[in-house]
KEKE-3310 file (N, C-alpha, C; in steps of 0.2 Angstrom, whole numbers, plus 5000, padded with zeros to 4 digits):
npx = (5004:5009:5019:5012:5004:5016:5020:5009:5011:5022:5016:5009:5016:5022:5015:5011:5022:5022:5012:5014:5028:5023:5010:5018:5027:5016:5010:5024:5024:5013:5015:5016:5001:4988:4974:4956:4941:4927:4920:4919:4908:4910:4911:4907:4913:4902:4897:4888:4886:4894:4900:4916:4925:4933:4943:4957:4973:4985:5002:5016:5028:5035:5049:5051:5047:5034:5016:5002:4985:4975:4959:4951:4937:4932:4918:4919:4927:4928:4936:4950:4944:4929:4922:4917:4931:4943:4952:4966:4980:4995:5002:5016:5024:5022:5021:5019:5015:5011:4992:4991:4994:5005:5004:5009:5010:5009:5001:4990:4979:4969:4955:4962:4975:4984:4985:4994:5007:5018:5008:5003:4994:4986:4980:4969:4967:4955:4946:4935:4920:4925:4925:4927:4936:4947:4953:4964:4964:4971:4985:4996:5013:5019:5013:5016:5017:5027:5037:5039:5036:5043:5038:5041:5043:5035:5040:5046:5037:5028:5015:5004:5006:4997:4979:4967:4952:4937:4928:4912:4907:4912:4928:4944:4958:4972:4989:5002:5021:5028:5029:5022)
npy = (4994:5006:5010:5011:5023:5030:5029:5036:5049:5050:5051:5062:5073:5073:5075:5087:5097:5092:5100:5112:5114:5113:5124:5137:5134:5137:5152:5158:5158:5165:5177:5191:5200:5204:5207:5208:5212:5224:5238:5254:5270:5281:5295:5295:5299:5306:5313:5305:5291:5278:5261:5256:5240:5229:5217:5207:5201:5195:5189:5187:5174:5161:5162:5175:5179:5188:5185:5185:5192:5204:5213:5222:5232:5246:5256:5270:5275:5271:5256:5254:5246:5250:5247:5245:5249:5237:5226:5214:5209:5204:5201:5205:5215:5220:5230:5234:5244:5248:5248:5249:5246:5243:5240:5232:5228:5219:5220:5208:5206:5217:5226:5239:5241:5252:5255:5242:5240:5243:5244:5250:5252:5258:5250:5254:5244:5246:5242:5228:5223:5228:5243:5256:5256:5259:5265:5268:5276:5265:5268:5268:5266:5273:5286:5281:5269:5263:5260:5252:5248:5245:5234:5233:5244:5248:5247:5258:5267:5278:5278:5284:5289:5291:5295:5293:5282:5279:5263:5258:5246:5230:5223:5226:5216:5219:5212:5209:5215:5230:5241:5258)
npz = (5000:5005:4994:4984:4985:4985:4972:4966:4973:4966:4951:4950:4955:4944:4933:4939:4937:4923:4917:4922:4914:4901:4899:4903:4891:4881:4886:4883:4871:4865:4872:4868:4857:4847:4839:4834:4829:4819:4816:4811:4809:4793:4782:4766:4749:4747:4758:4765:4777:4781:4782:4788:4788:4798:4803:4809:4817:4827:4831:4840:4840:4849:4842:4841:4830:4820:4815:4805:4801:4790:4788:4779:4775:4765:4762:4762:4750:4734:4725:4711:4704:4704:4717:4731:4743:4747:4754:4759:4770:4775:4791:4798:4807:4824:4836:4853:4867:4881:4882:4869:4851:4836:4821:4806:4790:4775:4758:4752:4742:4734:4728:4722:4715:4712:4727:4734:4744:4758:4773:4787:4802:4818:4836:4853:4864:4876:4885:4892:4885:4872:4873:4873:4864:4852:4832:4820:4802:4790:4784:4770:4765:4754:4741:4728:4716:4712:4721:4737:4752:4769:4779:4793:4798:4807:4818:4820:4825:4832:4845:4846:4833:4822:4819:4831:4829:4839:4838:4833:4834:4840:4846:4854:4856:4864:4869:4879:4877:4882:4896:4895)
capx = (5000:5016:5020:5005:5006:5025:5019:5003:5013:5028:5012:5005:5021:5026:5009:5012:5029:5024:5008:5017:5031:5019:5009:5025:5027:5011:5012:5029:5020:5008:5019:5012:4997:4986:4967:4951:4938:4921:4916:4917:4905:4914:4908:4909:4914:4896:4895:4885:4887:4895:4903:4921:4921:4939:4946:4963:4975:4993:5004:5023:5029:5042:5055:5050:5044:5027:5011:4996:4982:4971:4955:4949:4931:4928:4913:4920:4929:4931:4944:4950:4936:4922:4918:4918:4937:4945:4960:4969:4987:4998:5005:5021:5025:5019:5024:5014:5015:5004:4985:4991:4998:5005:5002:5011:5010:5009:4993:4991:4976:4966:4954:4965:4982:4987:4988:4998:5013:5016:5002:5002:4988:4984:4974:4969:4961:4952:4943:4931:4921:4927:4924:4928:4943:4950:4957:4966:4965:4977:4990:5001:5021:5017:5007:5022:5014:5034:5042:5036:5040:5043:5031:5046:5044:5030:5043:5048:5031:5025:5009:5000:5007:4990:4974:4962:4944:4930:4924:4905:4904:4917:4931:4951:4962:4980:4992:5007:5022:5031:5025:5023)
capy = (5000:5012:5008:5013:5028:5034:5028:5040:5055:5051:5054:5068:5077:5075:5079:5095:5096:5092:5102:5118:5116:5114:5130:5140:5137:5143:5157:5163:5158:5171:5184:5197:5198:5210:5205:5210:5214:5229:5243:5262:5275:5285:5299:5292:5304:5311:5316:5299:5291:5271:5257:5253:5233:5227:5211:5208:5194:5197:5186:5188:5166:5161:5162:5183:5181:5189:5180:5189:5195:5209:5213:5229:5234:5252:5260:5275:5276:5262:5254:5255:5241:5255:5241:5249:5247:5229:5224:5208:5210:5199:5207:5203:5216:5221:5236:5234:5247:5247:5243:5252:5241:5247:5234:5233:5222:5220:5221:5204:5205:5222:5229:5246:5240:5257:5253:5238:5243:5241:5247:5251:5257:5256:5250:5254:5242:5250:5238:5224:5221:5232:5247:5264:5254:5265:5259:5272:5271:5262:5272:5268:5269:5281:5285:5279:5263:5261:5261:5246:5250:5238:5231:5232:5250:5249:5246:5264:5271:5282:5273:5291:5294:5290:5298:5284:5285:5276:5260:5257:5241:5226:5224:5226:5215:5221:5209:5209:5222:5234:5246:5266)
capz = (5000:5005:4989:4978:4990:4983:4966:4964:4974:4962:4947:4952:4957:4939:4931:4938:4933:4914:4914:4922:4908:4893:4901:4900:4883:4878:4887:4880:4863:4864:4874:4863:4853:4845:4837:4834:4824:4822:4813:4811:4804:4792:4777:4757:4745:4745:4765:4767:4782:4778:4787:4788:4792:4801:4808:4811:4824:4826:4836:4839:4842:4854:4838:4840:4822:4819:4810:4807:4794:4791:4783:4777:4768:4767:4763:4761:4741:4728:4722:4704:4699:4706:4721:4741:4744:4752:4754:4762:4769:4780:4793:4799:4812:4828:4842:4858:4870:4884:4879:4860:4846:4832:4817:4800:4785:4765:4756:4748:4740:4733:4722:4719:4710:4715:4734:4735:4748:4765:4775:4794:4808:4825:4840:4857:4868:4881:4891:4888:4877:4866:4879:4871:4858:4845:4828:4816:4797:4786:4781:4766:4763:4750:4737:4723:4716:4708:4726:4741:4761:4773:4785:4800:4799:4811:4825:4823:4823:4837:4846:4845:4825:4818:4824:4831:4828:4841:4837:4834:4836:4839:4853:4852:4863:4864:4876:4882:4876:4884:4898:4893)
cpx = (5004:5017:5019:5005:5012:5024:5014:5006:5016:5023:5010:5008:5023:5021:5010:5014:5027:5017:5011:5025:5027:5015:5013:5027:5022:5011:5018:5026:5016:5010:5013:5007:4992:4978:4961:4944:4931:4919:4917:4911:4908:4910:4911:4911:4906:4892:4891:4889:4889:4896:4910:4923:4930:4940:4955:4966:4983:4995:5012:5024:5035:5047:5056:5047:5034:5024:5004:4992:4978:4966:4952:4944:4929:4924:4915:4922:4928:4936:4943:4945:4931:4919:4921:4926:4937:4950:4962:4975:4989:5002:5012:5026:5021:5024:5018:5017:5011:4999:4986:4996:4998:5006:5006:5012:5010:5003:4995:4986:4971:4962:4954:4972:4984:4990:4991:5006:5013:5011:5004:4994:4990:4980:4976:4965:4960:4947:4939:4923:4921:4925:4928:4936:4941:4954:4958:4966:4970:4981:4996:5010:5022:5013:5012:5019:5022:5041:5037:5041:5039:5040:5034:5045:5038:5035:5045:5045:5027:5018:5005:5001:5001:4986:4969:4955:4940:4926:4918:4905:4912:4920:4939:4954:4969:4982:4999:5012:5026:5026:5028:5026)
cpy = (5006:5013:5012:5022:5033:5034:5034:5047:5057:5056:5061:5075:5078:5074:5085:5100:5095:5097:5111:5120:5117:5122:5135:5141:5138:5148:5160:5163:5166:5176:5191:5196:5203:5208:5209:5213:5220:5233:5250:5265:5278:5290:5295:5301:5310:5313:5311:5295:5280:5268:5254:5246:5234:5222:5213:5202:5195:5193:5186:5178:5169:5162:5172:5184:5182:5187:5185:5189:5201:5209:5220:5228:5241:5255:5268:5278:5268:5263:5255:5252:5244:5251:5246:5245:5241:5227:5220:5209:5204:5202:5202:5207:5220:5223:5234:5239:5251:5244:5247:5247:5244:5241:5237:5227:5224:5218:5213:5203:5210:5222:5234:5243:5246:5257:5246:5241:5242:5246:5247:5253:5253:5255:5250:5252:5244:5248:5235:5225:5226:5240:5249:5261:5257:5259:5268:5270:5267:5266:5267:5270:5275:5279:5284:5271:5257:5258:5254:5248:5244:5236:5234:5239:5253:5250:5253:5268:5272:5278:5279:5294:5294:5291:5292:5288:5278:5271:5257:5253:5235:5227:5223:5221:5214:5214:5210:5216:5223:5239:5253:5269)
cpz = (5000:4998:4982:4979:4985:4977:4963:4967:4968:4955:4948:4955:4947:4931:4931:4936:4923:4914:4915:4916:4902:4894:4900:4893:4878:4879:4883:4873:4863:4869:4871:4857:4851:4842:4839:4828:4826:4814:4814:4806:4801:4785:4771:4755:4746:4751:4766:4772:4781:4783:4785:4792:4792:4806:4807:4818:4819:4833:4836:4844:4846:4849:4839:4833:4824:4814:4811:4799:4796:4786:4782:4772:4772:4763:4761:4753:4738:4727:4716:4701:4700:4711:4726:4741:4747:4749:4760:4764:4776:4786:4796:4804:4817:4833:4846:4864:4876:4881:4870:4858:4838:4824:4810:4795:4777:4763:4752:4743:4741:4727:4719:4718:4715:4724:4735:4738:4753:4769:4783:4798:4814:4829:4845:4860:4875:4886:4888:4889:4875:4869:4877:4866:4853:4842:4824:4809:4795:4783:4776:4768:4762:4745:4729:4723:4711:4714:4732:4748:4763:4781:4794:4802:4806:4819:4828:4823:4832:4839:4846:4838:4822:4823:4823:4831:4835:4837:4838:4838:4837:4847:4849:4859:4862:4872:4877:4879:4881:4889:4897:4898)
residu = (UNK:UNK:UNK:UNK:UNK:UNK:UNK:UNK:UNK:UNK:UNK:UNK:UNK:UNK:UNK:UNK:UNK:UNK:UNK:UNK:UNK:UNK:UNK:UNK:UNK:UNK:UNK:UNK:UNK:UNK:UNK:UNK:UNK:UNK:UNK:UNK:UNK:UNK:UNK:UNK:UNK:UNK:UNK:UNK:UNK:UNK:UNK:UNK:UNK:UNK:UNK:UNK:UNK:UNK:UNK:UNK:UNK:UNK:UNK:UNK:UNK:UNK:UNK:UNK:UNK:UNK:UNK:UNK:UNK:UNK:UNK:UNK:UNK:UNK:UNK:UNK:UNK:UNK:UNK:UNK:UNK:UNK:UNK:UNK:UNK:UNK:UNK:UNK:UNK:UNK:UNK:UNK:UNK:UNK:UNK:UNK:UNK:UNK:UNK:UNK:UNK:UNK:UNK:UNK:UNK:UNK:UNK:UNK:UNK:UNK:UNK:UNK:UNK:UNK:UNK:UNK:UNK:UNK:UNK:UNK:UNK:UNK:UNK:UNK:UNK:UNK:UNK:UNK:UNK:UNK:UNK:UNK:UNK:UNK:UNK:UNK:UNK:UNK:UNK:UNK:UNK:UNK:UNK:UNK:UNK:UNK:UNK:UNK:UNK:UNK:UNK:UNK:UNK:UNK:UNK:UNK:UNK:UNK:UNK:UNK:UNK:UNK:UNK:UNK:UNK:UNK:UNK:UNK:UNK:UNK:UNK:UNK:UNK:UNK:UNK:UNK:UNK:UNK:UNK:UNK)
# end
């Protein structure tokens, strides 16, 4: 019975021992991480009142390498095809600075030719659900459809450079990072 005893502590001592290392490396997995999706109101070309739709999931792995994508539909202009603007990119990096993240990636898939370049914006999550979370537009490289930026650029980008707007609808959640 002693036995069975030292055999069942032995398990249960090193249960918690493998569940407490696998815990830890998901944690450091997901260190840093950025997501969310919603909505803004914003004006069309013709003072009408639209909706800008946005998703997005950003994660920096244990390697530090960043993974992510984004979605964009705005409402507000067309693309070159004369269709509500949208655009696909991958993102590839992420600044996290308190509850603001500063997101950056390459367009992979549009229907304005002319904007294909790296892309940046940001977000501020602001408590849950989605509790007063601001998102900023998309801003471009440049407006040069002969020249392409570089996603990383985001690293050097002020967490206040872009003006944020009040999302409608939706929730942001920023993690980890750096404290301001």
């Amino acid at each position: 019975m002693r036995n069975i005893i030292k055999k069942l502590v032995f398990l249960g001592v090193l249960s918690a021992f493998a569940i407490a290392v696998l815990t830890a490396g998901v944690a450091a997995q997901d260190k840093e991480s950025a997501g969310g999706q919603g909505s803004i109101r914003v004006q069309d070309e013709n003072g009408k009142t639209v909706k800008r739709q946005f998703s997005f999931q950003a994660r920096r792995g244990a390697d530090g390498i960043v993974k992510g994508q984004a979605n964009l539909h705005n409402g507000s202009f067309n693309g070159a095809n004369g269709k509500k603007y949208a655009a696909k990119f991958d993102i590839s990096c992420l600044k996290i600075v308190g509850n603001i993240a500063v997101v950056g990636g390459f367009i992979r898939r549009t229907n304005d030719q002319n904007l294909i370049d790296a892309a940046y914006f940001t977000v501020e999550d602001n408590g849950e659900p989605g509790k007063n979370d601001r998102i900023s537009s998309v801003f471009f490289f440049d407006a040069d459809p002969s020249t392409t930026g570089s996603p990383a650029l985001c690293e050097n980008t002020a967490v206040n450079a872009f003006p944020f707007m009040n999302i409608d609808s939706g929730n942001i959640q920023v993690r980890g990072g750096t404290t301001p």
